[in-house]
C-alpha positions as CSV (number, residue, x, y, z in Angstrom):
1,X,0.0,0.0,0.0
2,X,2.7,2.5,0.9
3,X,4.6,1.5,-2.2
4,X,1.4,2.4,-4.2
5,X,1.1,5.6,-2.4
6,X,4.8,6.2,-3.2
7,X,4.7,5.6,-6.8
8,X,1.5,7.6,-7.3
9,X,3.4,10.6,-5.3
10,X,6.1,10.1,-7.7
11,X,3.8,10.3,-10.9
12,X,2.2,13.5,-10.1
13,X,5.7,14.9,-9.2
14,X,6.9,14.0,-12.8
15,X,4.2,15.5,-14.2
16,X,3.3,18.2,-12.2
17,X,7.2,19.1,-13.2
18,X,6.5,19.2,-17.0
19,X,6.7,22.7,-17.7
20,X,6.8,23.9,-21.4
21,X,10.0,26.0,-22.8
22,X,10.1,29.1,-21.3
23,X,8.9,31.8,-24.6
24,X,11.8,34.1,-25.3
25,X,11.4,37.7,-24.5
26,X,9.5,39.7,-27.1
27,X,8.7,43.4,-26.9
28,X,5.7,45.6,-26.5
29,X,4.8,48.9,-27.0
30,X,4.8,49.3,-23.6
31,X,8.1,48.5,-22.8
32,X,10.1,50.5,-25.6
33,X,12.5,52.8,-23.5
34,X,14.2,55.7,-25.8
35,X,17.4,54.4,-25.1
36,X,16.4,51.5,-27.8
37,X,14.9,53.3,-30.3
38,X,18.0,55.6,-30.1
39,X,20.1,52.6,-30.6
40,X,18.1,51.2,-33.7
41,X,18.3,54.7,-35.0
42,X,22.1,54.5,-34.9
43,X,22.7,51.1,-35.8
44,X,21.1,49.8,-38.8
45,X,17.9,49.7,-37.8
46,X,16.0,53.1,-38.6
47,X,13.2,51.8,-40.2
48,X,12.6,49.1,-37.1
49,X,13.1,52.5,-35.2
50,X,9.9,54.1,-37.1
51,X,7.7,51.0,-36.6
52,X,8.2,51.6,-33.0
53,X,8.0,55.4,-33.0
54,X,4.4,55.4,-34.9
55,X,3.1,52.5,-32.9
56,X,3.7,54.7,-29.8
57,X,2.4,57.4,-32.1
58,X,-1.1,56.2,-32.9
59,X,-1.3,53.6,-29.9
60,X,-4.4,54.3,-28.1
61,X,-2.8,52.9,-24.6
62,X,-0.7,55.0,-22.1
63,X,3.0,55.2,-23.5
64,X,5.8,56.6,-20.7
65,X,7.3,58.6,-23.9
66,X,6.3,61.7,-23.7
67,X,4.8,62.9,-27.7
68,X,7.6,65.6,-28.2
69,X,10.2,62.8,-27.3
70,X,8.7,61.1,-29.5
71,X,8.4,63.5,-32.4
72,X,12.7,64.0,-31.7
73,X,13.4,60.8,-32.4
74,X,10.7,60.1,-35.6
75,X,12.7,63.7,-36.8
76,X,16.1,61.5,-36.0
77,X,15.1,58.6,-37.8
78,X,13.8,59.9,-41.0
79,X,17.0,62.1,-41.4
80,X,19.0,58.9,-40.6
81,X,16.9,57.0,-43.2
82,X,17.6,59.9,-46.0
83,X,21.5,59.8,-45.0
84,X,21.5,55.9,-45.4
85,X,19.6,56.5,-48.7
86,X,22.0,58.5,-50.5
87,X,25.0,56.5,-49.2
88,X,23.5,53.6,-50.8
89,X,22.9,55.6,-54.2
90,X,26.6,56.6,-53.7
91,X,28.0,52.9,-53.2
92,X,25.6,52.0,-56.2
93,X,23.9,49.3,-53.5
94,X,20.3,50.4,-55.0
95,X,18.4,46.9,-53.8
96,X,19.0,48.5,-50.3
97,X,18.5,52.2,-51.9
98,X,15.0,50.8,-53.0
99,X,14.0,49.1,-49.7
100,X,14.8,53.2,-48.3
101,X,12.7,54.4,-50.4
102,X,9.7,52.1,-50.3
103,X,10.1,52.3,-46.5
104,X,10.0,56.5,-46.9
105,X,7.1,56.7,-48.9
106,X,5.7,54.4,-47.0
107,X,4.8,56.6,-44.5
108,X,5.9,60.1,-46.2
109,X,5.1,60.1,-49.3
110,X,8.5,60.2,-52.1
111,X,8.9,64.3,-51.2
112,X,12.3,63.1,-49.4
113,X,13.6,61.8,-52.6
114,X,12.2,64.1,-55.9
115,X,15.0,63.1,-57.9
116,X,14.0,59.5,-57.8
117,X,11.2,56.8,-58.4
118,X,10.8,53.1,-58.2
119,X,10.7,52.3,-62.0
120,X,13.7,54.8,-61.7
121,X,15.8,52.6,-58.7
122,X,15.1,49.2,-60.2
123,X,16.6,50.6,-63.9
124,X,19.7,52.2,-62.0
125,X,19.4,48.3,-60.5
126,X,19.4,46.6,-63.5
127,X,22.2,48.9,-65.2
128,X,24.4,48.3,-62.3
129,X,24.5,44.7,-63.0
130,X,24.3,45.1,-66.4
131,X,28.0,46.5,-66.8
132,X,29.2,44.1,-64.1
133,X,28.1,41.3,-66.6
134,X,25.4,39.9,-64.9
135,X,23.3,40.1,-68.0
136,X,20.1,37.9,-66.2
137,X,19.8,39.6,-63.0
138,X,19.9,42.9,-65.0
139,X,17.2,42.0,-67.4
140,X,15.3,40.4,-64.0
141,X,15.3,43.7,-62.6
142,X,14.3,45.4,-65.9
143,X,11.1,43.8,-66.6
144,X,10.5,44.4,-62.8
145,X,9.7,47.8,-63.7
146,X,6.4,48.9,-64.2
147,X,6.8,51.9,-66.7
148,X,8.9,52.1,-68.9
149,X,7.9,55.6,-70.4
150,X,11.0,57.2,-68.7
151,X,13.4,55.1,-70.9
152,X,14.8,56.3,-73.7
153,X,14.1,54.1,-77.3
154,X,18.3,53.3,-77.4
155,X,17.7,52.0,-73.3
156,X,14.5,49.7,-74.9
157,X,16.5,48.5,-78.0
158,X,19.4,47.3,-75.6
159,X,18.0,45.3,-73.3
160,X,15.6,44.4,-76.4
161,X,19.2,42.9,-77.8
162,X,20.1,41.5,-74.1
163,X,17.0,39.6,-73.7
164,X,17.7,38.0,-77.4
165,X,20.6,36.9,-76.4
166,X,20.0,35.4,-73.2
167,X,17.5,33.4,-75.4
168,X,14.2,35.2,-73.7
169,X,12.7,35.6,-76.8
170,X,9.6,36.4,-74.9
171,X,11.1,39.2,-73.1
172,X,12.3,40.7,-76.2
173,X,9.0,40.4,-77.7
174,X,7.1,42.6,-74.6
175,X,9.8,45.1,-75.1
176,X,9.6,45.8,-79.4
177,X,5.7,45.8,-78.5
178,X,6.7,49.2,-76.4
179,X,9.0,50.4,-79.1
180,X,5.8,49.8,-81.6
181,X,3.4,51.7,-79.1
182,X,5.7,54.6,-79.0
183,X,5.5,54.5,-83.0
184,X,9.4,53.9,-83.6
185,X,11.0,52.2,-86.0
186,X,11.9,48.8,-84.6
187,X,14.9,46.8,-85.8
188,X,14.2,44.7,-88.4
189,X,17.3,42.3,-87.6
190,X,15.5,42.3,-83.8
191,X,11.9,42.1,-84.9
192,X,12.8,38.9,-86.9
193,X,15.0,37.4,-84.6
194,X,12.4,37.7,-81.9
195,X,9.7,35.9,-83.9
196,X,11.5,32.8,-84.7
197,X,10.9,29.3,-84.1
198,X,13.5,27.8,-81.8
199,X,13.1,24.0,-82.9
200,X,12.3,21.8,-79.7
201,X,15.3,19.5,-80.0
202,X,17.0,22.6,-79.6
203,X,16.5,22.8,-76.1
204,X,17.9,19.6,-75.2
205,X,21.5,21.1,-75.7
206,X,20.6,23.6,-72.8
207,X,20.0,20.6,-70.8
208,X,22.3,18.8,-68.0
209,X,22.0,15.9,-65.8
210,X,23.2,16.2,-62.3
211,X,25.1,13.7,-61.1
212,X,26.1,14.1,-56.9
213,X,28.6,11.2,-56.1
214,X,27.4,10.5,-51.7
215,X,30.3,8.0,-51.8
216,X,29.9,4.6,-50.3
217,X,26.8,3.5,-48.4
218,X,25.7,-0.3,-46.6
219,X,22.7,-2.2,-47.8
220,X,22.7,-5.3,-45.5
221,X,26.1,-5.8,-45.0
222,X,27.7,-5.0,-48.7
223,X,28.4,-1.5,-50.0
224,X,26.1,0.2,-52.6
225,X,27.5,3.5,-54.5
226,X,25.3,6.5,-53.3
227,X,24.0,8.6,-56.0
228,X,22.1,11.0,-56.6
229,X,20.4,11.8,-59.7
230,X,18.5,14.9,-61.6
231,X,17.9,17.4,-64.1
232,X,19.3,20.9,-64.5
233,X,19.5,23.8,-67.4
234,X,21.0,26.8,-68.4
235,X,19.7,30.3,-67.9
236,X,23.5,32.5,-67.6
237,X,25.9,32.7,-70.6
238,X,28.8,32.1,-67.7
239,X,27.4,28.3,-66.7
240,X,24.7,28.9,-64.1
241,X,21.7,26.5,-63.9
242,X,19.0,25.7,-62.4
243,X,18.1,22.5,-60.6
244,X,16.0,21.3,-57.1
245,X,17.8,22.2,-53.9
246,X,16.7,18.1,-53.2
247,X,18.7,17.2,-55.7
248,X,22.0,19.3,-54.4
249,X,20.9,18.8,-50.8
250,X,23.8,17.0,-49.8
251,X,26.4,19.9,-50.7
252,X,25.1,22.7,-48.3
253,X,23.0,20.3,-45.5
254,X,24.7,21.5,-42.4
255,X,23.1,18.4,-40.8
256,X,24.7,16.0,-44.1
257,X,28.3,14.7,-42.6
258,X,29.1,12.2,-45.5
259,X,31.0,12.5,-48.7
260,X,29.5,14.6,-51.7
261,X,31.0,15.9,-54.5
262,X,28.8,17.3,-56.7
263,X,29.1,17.4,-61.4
264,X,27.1,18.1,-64.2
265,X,27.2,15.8,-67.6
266,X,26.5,18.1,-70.6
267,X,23.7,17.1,-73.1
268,X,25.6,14.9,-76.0
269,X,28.8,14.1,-73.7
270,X,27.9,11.2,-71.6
271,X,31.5,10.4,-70.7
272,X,32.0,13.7,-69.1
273,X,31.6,15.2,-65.8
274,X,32.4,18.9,-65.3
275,X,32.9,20.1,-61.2
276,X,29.9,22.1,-60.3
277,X,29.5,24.3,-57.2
278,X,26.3,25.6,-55.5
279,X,25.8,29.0,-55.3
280,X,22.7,29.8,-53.9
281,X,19.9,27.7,-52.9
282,X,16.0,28.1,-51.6
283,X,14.9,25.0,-49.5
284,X,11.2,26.2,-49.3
285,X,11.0,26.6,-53.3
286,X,13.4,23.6,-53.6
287,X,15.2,25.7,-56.5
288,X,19.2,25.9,-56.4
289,X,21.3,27.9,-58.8
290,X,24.9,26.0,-59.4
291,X,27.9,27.3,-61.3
292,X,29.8,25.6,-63.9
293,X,32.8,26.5,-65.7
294,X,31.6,25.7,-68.9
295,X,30.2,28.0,-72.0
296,X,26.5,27.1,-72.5
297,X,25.5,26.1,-75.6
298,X,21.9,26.9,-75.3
299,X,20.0,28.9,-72.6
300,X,16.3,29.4,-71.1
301,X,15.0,32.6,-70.8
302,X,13.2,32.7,-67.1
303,X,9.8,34.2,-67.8
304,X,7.0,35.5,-65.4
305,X,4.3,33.6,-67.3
306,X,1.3,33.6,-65.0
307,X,-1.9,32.8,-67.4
308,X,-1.5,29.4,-67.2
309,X,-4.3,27.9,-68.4
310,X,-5.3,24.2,-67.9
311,X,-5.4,21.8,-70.4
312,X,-2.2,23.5,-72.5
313,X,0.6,21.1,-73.5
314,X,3.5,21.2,-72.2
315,X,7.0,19.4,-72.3
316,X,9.2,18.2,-69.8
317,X,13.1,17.7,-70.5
318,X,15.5,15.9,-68.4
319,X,17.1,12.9,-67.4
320,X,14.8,10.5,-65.8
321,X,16.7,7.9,-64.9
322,X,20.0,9.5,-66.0
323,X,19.0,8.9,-69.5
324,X,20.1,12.3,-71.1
325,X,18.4,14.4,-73.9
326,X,14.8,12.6,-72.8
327,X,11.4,14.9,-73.8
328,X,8.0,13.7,-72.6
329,X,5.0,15.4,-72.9
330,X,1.1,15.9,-71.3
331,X,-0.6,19.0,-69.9
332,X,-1.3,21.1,-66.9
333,X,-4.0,19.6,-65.1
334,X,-4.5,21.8,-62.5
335,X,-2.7,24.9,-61.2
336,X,-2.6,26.8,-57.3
337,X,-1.7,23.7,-55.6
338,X,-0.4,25.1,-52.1
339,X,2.2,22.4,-51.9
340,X,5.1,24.9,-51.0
341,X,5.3,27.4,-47.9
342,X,5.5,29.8,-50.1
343,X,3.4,30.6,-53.6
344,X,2.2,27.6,-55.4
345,X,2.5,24.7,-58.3
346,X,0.7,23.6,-61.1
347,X,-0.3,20.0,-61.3
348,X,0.6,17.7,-64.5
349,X,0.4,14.7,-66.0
350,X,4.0,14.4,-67.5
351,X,5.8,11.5,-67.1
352,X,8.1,12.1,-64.1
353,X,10.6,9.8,-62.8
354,X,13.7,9.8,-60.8
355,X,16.4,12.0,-62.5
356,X,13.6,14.3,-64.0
357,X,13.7,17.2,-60.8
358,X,15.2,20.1,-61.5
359,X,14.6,19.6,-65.4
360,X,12.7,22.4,-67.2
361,X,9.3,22.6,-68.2
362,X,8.5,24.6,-71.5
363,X,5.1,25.3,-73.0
364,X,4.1,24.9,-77.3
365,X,5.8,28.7,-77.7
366,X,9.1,27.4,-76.4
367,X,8.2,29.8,-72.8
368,X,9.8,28.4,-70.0
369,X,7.3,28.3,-67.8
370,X,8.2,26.0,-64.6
371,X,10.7,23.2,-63.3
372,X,10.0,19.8,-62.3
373,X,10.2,18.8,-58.9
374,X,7.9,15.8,-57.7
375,X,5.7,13.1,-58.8
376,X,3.0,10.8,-56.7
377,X,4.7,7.0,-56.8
378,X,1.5,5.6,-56.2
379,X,-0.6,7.2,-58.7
380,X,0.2,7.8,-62.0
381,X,0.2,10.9,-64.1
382,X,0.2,13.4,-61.2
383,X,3.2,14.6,-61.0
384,X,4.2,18.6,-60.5
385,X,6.4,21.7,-61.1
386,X,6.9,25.3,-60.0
387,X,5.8,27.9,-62.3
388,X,8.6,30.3,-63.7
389,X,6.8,33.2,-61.9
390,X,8.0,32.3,-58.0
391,X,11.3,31.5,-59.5
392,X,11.8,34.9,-61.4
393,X,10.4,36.2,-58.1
394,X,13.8,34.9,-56.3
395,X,16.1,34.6,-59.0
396,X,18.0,38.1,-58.1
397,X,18.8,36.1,-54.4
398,X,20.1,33.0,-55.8
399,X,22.8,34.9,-57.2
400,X,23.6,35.6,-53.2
401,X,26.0,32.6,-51.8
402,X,24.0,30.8,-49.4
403,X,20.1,30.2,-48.5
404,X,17.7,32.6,-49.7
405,X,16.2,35.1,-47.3
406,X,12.6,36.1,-47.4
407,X,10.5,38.9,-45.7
408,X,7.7,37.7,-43.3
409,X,4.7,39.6,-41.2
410,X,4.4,36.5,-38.7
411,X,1.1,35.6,-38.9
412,X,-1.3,32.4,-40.1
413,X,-4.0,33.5,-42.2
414,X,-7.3,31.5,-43.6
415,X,-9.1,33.1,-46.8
416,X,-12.0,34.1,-46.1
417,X,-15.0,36.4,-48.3
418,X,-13.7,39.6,-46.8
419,X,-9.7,39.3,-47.2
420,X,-7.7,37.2,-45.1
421,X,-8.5,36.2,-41.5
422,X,-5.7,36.0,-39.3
423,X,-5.3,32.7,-37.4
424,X,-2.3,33.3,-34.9
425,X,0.3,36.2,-34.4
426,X,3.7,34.7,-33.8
427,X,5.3,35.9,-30.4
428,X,8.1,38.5,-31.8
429,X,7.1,39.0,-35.0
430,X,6.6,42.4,-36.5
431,X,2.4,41.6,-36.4
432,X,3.1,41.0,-32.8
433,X,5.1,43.9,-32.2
434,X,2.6,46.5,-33.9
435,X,-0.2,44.8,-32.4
436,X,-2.3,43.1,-34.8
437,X,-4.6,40.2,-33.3
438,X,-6.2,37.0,-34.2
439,X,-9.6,37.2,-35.6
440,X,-8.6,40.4,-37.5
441,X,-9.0,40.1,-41.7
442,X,-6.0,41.9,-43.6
443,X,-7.4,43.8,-46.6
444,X,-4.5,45.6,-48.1
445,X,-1.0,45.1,-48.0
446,X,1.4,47.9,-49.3
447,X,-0.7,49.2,-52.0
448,X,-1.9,46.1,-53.1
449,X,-5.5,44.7,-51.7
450,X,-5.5,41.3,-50.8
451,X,-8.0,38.0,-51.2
452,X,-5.7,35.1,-51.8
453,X,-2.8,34.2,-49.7
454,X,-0.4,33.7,-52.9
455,X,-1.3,37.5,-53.5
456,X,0.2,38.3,-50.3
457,X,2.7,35.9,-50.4
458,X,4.0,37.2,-53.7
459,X,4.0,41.0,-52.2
460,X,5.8,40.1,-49.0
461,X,8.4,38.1,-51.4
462,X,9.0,41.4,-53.5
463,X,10.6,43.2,-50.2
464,X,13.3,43.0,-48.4
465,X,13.6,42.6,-44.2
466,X,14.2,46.0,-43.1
467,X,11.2,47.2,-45.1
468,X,8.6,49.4,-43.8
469,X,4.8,48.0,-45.2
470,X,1.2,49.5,-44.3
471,X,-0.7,46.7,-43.2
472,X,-4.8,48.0,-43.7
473,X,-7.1,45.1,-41.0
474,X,-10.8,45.1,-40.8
475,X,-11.2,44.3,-36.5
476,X,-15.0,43.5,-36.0
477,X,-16.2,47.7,-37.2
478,X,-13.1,49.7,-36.8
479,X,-11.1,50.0,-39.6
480,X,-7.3,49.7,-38.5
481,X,-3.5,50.7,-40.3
482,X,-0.1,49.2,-39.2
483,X,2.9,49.9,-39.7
484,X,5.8,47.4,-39.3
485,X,9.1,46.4,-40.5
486,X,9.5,43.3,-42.6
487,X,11.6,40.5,-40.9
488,X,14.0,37.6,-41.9
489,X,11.7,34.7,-42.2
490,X,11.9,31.7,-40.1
491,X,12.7,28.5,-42.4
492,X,9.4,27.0,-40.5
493,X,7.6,29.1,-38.2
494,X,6.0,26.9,-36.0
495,X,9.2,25.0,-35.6
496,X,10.2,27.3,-32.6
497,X,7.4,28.7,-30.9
498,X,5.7,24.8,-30.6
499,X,8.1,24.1,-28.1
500,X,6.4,27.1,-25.9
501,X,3.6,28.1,-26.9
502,X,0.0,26.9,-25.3
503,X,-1.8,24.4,-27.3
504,X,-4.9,25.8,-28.0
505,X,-3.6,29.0,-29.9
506,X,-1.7,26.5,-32.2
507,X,-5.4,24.7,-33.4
508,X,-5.9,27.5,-35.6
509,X,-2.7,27.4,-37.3
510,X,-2.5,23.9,-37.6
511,X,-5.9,22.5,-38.0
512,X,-8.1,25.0,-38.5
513,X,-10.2,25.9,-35.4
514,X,-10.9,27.6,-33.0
515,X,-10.9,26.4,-28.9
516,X,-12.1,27.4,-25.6
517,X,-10.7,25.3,-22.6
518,X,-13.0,24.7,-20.1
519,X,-10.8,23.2,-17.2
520,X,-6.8,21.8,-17.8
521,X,-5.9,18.4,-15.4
522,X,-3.3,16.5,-14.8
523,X,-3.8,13.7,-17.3
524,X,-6.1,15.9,-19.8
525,X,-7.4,19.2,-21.2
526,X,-11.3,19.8,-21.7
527,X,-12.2,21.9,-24.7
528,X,-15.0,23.5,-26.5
529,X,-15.0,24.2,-30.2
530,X,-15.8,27.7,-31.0
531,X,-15.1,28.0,-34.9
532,X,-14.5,25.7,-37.5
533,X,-13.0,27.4,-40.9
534,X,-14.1,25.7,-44.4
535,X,-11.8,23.3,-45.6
536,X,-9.3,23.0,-42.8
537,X,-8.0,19.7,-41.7
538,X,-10.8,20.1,-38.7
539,X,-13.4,20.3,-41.3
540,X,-12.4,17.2,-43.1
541,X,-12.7,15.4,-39.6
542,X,-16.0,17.0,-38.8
543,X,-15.6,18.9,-35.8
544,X,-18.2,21.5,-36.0
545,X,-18.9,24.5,-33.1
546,X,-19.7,23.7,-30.0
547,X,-18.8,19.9,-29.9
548,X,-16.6,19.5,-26.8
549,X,-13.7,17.4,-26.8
550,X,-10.7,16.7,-24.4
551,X,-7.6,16.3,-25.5
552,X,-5.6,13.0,-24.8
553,X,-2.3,13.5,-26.5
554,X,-0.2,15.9,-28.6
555,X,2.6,14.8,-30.1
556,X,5.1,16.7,-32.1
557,X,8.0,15.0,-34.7
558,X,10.3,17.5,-35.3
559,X,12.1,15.0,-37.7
560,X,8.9,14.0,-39.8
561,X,7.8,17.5,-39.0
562,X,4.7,16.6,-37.9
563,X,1.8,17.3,-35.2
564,X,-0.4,14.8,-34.0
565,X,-3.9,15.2,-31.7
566,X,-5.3,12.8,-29.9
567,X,-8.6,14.0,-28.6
568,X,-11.9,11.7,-27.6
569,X,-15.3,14.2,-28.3
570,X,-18.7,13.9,-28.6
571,X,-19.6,15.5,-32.3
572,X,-22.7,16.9,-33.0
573,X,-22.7,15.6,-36.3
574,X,-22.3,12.5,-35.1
575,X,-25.6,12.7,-32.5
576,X,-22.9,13.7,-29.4
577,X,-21.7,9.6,-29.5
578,X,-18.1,9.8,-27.7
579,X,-15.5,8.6,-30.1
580,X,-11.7,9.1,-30.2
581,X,-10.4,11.0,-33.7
582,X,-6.5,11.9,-34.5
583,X,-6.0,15.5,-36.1
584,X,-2.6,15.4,-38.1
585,X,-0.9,18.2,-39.3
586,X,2.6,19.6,-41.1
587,X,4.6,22.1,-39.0
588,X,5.3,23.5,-42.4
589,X,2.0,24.9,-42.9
590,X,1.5,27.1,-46.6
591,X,-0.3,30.0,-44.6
592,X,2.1,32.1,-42.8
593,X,2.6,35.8,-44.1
């Protein structure tokens, strides 16, 4: 009996103990002391220092800084901002120039800078790394513009001629149409050259299998070579291609401790494998740019095709298999799969096998207009690719060694008929920070009103961290504006904050509802469901509002990043019978802004 006494002592002790990660510190409003909004003024950090500054501003709580200390230091940091602005134009940095700028009109208007515009930075961009022969990333940043009534015609014929010869015959095209609207005389050399017909055995020569040797592994006992196997092409006249970051993985995995070296085999030279290095890579678009030294023999133009239309055939070139100079062909079957964290893919029914990823995927006008990446084993004919317009979105930051870096808000959103209806604030985050709250709906972004995630996904991915964005919410009848500066995105945000967070403001997030606890016990937390959203993983299982439910177990794999909830509940649906249902969920959810 005492032993039994003992041993139930013991297990409430253990769990009684079980206390979750402490949360890190985050800031409020509240707690901003001068001291640190001098400091971010100083440092690097003005436009973090003006996110603060209006907060305190327009914040309709008590603030300890008084409003002329506060109209000092917004003086301070828009001077400081203006300084840092022209020091960039002077070091010719103008993708840091441009992030000023949108951060000063932002919330003044472009009066600090009459000289300048944003068609007018992203030229100064483009001709920048133009004449340090980065002929891609300055045509990338050229079509980024969206007038191009300031150029002159000599400015339009050149990068006319540049786009020809990086093989973007479609880029060329867009540009002779504005020569043609102005009523100039167009080139006829041009104006031929950009209507031809590119055979499609043409392509295959732009075309590479890569080949990443993992060394030695066992397979019961006896050693196996390790190899991996997939697809790349040219788009850079100096031997950078394009492949999957799954296929490369091995090269930059931090957590990979085995051998890998990695090679490409050129189209027609099957004997041959030339060193390749990765440059940059992007694990949540699974795209990686590599560098060869080798002279190209044929490239692909990266479009921004966006209309694409279901039903269209397409073709798919690679090496499935490692058989080289392979074409296959089907169509898109569907598009706006949310497959990614980020943006979308578009669903098809080419064959895809292993050695196909990375390959390129080119529509009946020769348009590049996505790369393969993955195919369902079990079923088949669905297989999938990322359209050309995310990767054009991040092309300029491929060209920067290491992972790409995107801009986040830090919140989980579910479309709804009014805009997008935020699901949870992460602790930190610039949302949190200004203040914005679950349950509000974002209408407008920047300048750019928002119904679709991807739309806001696609602005977000457009601006740097640093950057200053108006964020317009809709909370209940009040109409409310944010300001707040863009950070580095976590690789996956709920990675980190499910270690501390409390349970229930994770169900939105991750499965789609909405919770209230009615009593927490030792073994056990009682629940209520408040709100269920259309189409969520909660709506699948049938939960519906009002069905209570206690929860039994949660269980999170970091290394299959995955959630699991255990819960036994009585569903309305199902006439209030007690039953026990799992709810499973990917920590890398697709609806985080």
């Amino acid at each position: 009996m005492k032993r039994s006494i003992f041993y139930l002592i013991s297990l409430f002790l253990l769990f009684s103990c079980r206390t979750p990660t402490p949360a890190p510190p985050v800031r409020t409003l509240e707690e901003v002391t001068i001291s640190e909004i001098q400091t971010m003024i100083y440092s690097e950090e003005p436009t973090k220092a003006l996110q603060w500054i209006i907060g305190l501003r327009t914040s309709t709580s008590p603030v300890k800084i008084h409003p002329d200390e506060l109209e000092r230091l917004e003086k301070e940091a828009k001077e400081k901002i203006i300084e840092k602005f022209y020091q960039a134009i002077e070091a010719s940095d103008f993708s840091y120039a441009l992030s000023l700028y949108s951060s000063f009109r932002t919330l003044y208007g472009s009066g600090g800078f009459p000289e300048y515009s944003v068609d007018r930075l992203k030229f100064l961009l483009a001709e920048t790394e133009r004449q340090k022969g980065n002929t891609v990333l300055a045509l990338t940043h050229f079509r980024g513009m969206s007038d191009w009534g300031m150029l002159s015609p000599e400015e339009l014929t050149k990068y006319a001629r540049l786009a020809l010869d990086l093989k973007n015959l479609p880029a060329c095209r867009t540009i002779l149409k504005e020569l043609e609207r102005r009523n100039l005389v167009v080139p006829k050399d041009l104006k031929e050259a950009s209507l031809q017909n590119i055979p499609l055995a043409d392509y295959l020569a732009g075309t590479v299998t890569i080949w990443v040797n993992r060394g030695i592994r066992m397979d019961r006992g006896v050693g196996v070579p390790d190899r991996v196997i997939g697809s790349g092409f040219y788009i850079d006249p100096r031997g950078y291609l394009l492949t999957n970051y799954h296929v490369i993985q091995s090269e930059v995995d931090p957590e990979y401790e085995g051998y890998s070296r990695l090679f490409i085999r050129p189209s027609g030279r099957i004997d041959e494998r030339i060193p390749a290095k990765v440059i940059g890579f992007d694990r949540i678009f699974d795209i990686a740019l590599l560098k060869a030294e080798v002279n190209p023999p044929f490239l692909f133009g990266i479009t921004d095709v966006q209309e694409l239309r279901v039903g269209s055939r397409i073709y798919a070139l690679g090496s499935p298999g490692g058989l080289e100079n392979t074409i296959t062909s089907g169509i898109i079957s569907a598009v706006g799969r949310r497959f990614f964290q980020l943006g979308d893919a578009m669903q098809m029914d080419v064959p895809v096998n292993p050695g196909s990823s990375g390959g390129p995927l080119i529509d009946e006008e020769g348009r590049l207009i996505g790369i393969v990446f993955a195919g369902i084993e079990q079923f088949q004919g669905v297989n999938f690719a990322i359209p050309a317009y995310w990767i054009q979105k991040i092309l300029p930051s491929l060209y920067t060694p290491g992972e790409v870096v995107h801009s986040w808000m830090g919140v989980s959103v579910q479309e709804v008929r009014e805009g997008l209806e935020v699901l949870y604030v992460a602790p930190g985050s610039p949302a949190y920070e200004v203040g914005i709250q679950r349950g509000d709906q974002i209408r407008q972004i920047g300048d750019t009103t928002v119904y679709k995630v991807r739309d806001a996904q696609s602005v977000l991915l457009s601006q740097r961290p640093g950057t200053l964005l108006r964020v317009s919410v809709q909370r209940k009848d009040e109409t409310k504006s944010y300001i707040l500066a863009l950070q580095k995105r976590p690789y996956i945000p709920l990675e980190k904050v499910i270690e501390f967070e409390r349970k229930e403001n994770l169900f939105p997030a991750l499965f789609g509802f909405t919770a209230r606890s009615l009593s927490s016990g030792l073994f056990s937390d009682d629940f209520i469901v408040e709100k269920v959203y259309q189409g969520s993983v909660a709506d699948e299982t049938g939960l519906s509002e009002n069905d209570p439910f206690t929860l039994r177990n949660w269980i999170v794999d970091k290394k299959k990043r995955l959630v699991l909830m255990q819960i036994t509940i009585k569903q309305r649906k199902a006439g209030f019978l007690e039953g026990g249902v799992q709810l499973g969920a990917l920590l890398e959810q697709n609806n985080f802004l």
